[in-house]
Backbone as a printed PyTorch tensor [residue, N CA C, xyz], in Angstrom:
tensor([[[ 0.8380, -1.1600,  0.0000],
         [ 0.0000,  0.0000,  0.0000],
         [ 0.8990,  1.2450,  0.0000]],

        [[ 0.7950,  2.2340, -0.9960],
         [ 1.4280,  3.5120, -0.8390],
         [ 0.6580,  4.4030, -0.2140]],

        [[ 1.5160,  5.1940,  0.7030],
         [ 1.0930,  6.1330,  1.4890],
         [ 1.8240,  7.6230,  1.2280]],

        [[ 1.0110,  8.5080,  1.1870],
         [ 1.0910,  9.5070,  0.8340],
         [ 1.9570, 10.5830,  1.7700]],

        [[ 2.8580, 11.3110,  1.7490],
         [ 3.5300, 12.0300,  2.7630],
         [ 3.2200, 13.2270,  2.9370]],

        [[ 2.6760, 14.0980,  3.8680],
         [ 2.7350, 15.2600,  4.0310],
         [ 3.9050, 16.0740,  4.3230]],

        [[ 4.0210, 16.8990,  3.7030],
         [ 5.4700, 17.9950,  4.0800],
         [ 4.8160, 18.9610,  5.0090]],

        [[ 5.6650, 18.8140,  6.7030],
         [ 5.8180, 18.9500,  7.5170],
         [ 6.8310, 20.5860,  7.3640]],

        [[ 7.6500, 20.6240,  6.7450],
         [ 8.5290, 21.8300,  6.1650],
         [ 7.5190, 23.0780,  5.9780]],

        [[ 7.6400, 24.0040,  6.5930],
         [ 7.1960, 25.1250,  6.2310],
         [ 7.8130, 25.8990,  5.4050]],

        [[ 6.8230, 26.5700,  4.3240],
         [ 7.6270, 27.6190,  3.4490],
         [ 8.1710, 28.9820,  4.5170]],

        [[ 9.7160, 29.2240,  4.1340],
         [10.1630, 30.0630,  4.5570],
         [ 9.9410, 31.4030,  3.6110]],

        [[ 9.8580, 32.5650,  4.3170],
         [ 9.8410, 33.7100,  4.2550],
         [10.9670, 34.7360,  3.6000]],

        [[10.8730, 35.5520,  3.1420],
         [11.9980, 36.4070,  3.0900],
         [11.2320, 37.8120,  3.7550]],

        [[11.6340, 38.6020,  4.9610],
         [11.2970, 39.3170,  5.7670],
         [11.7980, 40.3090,  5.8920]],

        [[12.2180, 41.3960,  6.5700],
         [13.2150, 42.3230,  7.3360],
         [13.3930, 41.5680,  8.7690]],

        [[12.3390, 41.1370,  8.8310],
         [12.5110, 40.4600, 10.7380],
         [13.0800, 39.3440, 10.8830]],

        [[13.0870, 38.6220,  9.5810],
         [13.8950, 37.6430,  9.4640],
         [15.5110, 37.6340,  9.4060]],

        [[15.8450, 38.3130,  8.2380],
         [16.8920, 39.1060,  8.3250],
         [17.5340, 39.9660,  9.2570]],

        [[16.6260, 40.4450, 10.1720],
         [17.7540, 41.1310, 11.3810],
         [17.6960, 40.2000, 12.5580]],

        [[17.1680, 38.8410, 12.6110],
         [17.1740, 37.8110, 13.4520],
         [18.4430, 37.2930, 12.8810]],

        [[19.1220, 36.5520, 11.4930],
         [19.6330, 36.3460, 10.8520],
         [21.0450, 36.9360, 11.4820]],

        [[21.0260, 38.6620, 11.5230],
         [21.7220, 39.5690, 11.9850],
         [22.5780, 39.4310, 13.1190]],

        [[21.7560, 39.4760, 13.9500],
         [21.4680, 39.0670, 14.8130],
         [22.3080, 37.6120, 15.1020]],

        [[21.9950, 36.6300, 14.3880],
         [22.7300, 35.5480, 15.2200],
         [24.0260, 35.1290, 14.9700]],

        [[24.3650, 36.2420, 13.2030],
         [25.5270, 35.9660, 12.9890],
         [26.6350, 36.9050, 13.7570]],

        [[26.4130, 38.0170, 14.4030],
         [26.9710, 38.7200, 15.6400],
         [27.3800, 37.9440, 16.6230]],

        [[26.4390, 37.2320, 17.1470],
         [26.6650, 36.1830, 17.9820],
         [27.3910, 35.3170, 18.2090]],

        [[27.7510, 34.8140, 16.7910],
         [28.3730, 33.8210, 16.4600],
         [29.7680, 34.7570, 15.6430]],

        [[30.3330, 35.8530, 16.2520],
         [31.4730, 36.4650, 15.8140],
         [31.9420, 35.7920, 14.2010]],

        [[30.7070, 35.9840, 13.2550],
         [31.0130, 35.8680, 11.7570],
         [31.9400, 37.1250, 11.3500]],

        [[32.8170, 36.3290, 10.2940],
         [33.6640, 37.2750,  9.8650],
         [33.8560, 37.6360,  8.1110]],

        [[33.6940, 38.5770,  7.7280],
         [34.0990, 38.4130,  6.3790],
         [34.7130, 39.1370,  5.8960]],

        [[35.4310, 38.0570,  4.7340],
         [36.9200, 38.4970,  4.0320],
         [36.2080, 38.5670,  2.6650]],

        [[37.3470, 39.7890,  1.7480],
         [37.2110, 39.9340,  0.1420],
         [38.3510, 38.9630,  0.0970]],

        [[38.1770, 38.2700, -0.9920],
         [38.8710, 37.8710, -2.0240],
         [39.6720, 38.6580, -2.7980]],

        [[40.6840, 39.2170, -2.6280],
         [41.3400, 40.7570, -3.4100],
         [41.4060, 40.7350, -4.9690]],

        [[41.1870, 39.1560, -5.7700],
         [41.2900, 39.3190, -7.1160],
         [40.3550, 39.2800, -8.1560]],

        [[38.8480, 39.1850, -7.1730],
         [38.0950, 38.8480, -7.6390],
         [37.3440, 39.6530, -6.7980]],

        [[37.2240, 40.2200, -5.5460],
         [36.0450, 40.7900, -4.8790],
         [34.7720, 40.0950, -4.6060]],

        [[34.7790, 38.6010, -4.8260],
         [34.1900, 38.2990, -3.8980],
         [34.0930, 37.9050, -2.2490]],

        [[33.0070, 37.7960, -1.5910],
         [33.0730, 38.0450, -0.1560],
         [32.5350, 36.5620,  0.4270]],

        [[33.5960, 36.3860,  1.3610],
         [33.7310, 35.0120,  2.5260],
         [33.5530, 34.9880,  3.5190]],

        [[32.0990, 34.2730,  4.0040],
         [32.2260, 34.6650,  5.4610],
         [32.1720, 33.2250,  6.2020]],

        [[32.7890, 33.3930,  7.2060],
         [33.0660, 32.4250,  8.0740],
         [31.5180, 31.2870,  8.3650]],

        [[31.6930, 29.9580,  8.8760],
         [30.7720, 28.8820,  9.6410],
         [30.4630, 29.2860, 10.7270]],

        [[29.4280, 29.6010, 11.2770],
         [29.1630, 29.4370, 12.2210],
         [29.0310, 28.2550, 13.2940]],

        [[29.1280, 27.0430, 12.2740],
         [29.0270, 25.9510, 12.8340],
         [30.4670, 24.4980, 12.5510]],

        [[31.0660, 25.1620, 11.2180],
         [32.4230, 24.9880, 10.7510],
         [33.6480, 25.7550, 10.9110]],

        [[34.5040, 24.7920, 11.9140],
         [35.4760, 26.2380, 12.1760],
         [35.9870, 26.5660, 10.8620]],

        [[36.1940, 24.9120,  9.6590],
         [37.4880, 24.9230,  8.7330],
         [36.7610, 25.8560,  7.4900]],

        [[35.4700, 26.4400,  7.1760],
         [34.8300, 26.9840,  6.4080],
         [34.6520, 28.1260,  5.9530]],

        [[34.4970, 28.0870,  5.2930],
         [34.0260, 29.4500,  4.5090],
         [33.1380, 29.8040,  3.5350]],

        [[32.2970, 30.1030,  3.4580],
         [31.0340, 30.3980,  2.6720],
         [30.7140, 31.8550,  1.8530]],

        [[30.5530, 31.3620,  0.3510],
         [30.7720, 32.5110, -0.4560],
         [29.3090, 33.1910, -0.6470]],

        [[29.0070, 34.3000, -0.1980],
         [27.8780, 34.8120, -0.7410],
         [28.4470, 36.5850, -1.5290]],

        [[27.0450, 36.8760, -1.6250],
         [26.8710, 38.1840, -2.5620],
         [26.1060, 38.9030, -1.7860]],

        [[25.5150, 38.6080, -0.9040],
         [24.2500, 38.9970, -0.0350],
         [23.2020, 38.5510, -0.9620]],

        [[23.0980, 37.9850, -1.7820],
         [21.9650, 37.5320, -2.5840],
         [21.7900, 36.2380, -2.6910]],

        [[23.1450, 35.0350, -3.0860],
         [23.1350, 33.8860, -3.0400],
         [24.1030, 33.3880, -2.0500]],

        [[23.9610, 32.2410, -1.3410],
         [24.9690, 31.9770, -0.7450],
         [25.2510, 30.4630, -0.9300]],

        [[26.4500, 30.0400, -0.3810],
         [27.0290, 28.5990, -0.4860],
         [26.7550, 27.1960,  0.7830]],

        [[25.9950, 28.1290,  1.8080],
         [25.9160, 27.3770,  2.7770],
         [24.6210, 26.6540,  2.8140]],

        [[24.6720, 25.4010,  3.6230],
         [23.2680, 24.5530,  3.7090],
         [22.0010, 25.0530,  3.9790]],

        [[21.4020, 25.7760,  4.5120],
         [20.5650, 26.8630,  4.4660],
         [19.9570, 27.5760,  3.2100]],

        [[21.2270, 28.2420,  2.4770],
         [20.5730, 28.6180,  1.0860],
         [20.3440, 27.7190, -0.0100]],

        [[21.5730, 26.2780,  0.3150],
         [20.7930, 25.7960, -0.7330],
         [19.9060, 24.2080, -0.4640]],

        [[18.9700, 24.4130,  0.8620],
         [18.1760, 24.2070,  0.9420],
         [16.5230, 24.8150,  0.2620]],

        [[16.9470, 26.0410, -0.0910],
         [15.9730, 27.1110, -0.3920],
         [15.6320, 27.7220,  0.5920]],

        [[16.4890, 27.9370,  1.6260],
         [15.6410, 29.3940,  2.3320],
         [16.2800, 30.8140,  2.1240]],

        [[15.3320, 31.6850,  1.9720],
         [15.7380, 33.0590,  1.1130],
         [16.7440, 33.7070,  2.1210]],

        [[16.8730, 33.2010,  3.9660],
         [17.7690, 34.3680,  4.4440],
         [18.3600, 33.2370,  5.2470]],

        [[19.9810, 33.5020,  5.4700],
         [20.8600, 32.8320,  5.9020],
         [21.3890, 34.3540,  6.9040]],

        [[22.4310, 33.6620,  7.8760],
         [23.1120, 34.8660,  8.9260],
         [23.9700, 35.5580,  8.0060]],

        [[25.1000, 34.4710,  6.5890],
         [26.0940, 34.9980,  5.8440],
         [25.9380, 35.8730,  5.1010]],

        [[24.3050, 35.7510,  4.2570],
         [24.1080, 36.9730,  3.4120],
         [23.8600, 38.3550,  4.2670]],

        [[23.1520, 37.8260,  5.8560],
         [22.6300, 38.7940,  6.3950],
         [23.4920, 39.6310,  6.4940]],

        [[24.8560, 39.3530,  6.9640],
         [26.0590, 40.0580,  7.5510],
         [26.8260, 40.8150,  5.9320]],

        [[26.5430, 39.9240,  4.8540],
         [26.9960, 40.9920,  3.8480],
         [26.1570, 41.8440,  3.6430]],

        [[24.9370, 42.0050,  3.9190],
         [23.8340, 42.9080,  3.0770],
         [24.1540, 43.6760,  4.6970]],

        [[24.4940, 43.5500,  5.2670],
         [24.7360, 44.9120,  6.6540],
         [26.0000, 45.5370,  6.2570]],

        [[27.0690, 44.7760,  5.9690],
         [28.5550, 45.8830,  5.3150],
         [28.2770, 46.1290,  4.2340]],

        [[27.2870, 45.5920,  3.4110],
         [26.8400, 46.3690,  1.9480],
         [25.8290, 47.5290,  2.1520]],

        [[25.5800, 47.6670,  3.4120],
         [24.6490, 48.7530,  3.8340],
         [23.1390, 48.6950,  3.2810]],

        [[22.7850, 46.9360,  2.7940],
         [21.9280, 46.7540,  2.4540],
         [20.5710, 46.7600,  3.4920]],

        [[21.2410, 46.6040,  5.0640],
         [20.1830, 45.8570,  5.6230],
         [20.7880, 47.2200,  7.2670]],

        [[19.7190, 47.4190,  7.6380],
         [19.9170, 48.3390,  8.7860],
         [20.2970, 47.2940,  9.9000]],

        [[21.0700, 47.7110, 11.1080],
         [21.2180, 47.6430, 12.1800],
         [20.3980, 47.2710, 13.2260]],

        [[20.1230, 45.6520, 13.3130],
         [18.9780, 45.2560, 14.4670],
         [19.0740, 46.2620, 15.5390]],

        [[17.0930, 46.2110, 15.9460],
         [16.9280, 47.1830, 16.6100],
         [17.6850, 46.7090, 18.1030]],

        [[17.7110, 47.5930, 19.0400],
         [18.4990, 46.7760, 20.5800],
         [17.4260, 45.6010, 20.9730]],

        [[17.8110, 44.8040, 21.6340],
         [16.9630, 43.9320, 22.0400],
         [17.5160, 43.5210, 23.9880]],

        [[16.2040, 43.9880, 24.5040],
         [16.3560, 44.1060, 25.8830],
         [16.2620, 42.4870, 26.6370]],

        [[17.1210, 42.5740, 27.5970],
         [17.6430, 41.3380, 28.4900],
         [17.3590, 41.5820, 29.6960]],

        [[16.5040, 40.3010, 30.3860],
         [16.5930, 40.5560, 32.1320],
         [18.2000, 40.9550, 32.1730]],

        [[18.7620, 41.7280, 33.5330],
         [19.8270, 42.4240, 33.9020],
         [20.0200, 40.5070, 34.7990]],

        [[21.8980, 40.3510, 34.4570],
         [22.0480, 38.8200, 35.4680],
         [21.9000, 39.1060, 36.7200]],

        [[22.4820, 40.0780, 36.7370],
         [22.5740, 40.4820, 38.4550],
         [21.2110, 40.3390, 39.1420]],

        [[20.0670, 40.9830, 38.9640],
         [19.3430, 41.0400, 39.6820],
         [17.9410, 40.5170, 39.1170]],

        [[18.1680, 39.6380, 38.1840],
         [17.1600, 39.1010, 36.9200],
         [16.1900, 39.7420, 36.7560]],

        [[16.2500, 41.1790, 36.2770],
         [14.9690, 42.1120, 35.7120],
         [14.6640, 42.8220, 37.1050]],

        [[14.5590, 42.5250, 37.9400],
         [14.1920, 43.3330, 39.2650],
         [14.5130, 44.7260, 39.3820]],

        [[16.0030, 44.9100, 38.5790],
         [16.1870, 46.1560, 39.1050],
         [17.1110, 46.8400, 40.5930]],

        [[17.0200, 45.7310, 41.3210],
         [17.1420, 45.5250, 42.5790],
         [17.8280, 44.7640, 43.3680]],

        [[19.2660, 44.6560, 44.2520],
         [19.6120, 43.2810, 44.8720],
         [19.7820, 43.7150, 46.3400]],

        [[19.5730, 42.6870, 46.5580],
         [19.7750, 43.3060, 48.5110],
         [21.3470, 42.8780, 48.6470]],

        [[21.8410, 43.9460, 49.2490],
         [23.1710, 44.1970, 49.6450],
         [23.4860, 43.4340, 51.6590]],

        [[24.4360, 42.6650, 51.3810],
         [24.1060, 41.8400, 52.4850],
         [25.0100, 42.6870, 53.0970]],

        [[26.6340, 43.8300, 53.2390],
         [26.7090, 44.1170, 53.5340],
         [25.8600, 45.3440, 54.5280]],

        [[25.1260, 46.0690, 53.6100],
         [24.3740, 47.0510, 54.3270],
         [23.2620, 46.4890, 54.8580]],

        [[22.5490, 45.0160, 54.5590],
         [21.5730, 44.1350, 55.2260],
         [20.5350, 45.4800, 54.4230]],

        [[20.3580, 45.9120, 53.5920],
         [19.2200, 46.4550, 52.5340],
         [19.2150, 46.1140, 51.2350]],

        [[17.7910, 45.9580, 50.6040],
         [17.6430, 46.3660, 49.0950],
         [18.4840, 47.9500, 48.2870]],

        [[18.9190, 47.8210, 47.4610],
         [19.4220, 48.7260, 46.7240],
         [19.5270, 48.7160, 45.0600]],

        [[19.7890, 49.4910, 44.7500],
         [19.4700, 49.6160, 43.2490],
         [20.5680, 48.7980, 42.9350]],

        [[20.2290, 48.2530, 41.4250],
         [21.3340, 47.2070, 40.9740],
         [22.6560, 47.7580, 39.8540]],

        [[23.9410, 47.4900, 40.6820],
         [24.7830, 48.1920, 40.4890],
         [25.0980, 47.5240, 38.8280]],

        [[24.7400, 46.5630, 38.2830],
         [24.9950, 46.1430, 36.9300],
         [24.1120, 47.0810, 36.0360]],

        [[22.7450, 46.9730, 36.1970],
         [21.9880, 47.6900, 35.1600],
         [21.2250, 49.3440, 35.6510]],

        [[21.9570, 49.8220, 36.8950],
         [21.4210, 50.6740, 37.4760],
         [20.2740, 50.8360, 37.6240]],

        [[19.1030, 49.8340, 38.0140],
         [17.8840, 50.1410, 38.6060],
         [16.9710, 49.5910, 37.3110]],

        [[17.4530, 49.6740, 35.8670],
         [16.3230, 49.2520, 35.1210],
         [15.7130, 48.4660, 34.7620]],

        [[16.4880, 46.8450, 35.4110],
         [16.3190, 45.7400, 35.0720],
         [16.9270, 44.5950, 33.6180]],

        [[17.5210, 45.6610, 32.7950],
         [17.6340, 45.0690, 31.6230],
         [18.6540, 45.6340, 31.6100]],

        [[19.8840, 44.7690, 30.6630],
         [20.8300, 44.6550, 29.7940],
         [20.7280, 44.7750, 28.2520]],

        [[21.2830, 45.5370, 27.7260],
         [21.1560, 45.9210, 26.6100],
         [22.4330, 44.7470, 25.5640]],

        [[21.4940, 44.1270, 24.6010],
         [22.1790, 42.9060, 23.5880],
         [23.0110, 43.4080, 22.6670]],

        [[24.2650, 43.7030, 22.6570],
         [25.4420, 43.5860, 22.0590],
         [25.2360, 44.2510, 20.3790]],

        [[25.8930, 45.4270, 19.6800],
         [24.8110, 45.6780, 18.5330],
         [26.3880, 46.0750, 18.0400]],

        [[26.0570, 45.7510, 16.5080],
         [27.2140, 46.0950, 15.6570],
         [27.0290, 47.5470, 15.2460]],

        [[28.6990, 48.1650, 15.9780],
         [29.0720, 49.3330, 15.3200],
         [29.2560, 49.3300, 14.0740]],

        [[30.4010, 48.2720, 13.6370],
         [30.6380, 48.1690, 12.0020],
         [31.3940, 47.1080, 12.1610]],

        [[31.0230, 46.1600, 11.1460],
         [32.1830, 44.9750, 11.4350],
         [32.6900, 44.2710, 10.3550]],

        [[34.0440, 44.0540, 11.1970],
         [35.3010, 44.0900, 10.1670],
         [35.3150, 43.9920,  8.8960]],

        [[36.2840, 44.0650,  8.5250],
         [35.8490, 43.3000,  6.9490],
         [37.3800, 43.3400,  6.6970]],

        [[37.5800, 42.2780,  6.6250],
         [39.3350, 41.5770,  6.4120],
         [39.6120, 41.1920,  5.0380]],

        [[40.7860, 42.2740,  5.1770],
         [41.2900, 42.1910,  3.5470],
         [42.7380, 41.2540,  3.6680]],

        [[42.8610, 40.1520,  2.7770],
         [43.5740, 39.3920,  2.6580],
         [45.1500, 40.7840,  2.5840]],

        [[45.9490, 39.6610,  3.7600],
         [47.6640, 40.3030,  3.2800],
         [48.4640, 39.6820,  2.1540]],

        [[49.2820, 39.9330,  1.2390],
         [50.3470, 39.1500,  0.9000],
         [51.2650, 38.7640,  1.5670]],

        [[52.0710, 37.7820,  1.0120],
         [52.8550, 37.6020,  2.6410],
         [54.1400, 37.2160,  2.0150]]])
C-alpha cells in the first residue's frame, strides 16, 4: 500500500525580521568576512564549521541553508549589513544577570535592598549591537 507524505517543512519567508534575526545571530556567532582581493568576492566564516568558509553576494549563498531554499541565511545577512543593504537590528532588551529584571539586589553588607549596580535600577541589559564589522582584507605575505 502507498502512502502519501505530508510535508511537515514550512515555506520560509523572506522578511526584514527575518533578516535582522539572521543579523542578529551571525553577531553572535562572531562571523567574519573576508574579500577575495582578485576577484572581490566576499567570505564569510561557519558558524558551525570552524574549517569553512562560505561565499555569498548577499543575494546567493554557499551554505546549507541557502541551498536548501531558504531566502535568508546569517552569511548573506552580515553581507547585506557591510553592503549597507540591511539596517542595524533594533536593541533587544535582556533581564539584567545580576538582579534578573528586578532592578534591585539586597546588599548583604548594608543588610538592605538597593538599586542594581549592573543595570542601574532598570532591570535590563542591553544585547550587544554592531558598530561596524570588520571586513578583512587578505595580506600578501
Amino acid at each position: 500500500m502507498l502512502q502519501e507524505r505530508t510535508s511537515s517543512r514550512r515555506s520560509r519567508v523572506d522578511s526584514l525580521d527575518r533578516w535582522q534575526a539572521a543579523l542578529r545571530r551571525a553577531i553572535e556567532h562572531n562571523l567574519e568576512v573576508f574579500i577575495v582581493a582578485d576577484t572581490g568576492e566576499r567570505m564569510v566564516t561557519s558558524a558551525s564549521k570552524l574549517d569553512t568558509l562560505h561565499r555569498t553576494d548577499g543575494r546567493t549563498c554557499t551554505c546549507e541553508a541557502a541551498i536548501a531554499g531558504d531566502p535568508v541565511c546569517q552569511h548573506r545577512a552580515v553581507v547585506r549589513f557591510v553592503l549597507g543593504w540591511l539596517p542595524a537590528p533594533e536593541p533587544q532588551l535582556r533581564p539584567c544577570r545580576q538582579c534578573k529584571g528586578r532592578g534591585q539586589v539586597f546588599s548583604e553588607y548594608w543588610m538592605e535592598t538597593r538599586l542594581c549596580p549592573d543595570c542601574g535600577g532598570g532591570g535590563h541589559e542591553i544585547a550587544p549591537q554592531p558598530q561596524s564589522l570588520p571586513v578583512r582584507l587578505p595580506v600578501a605575505a
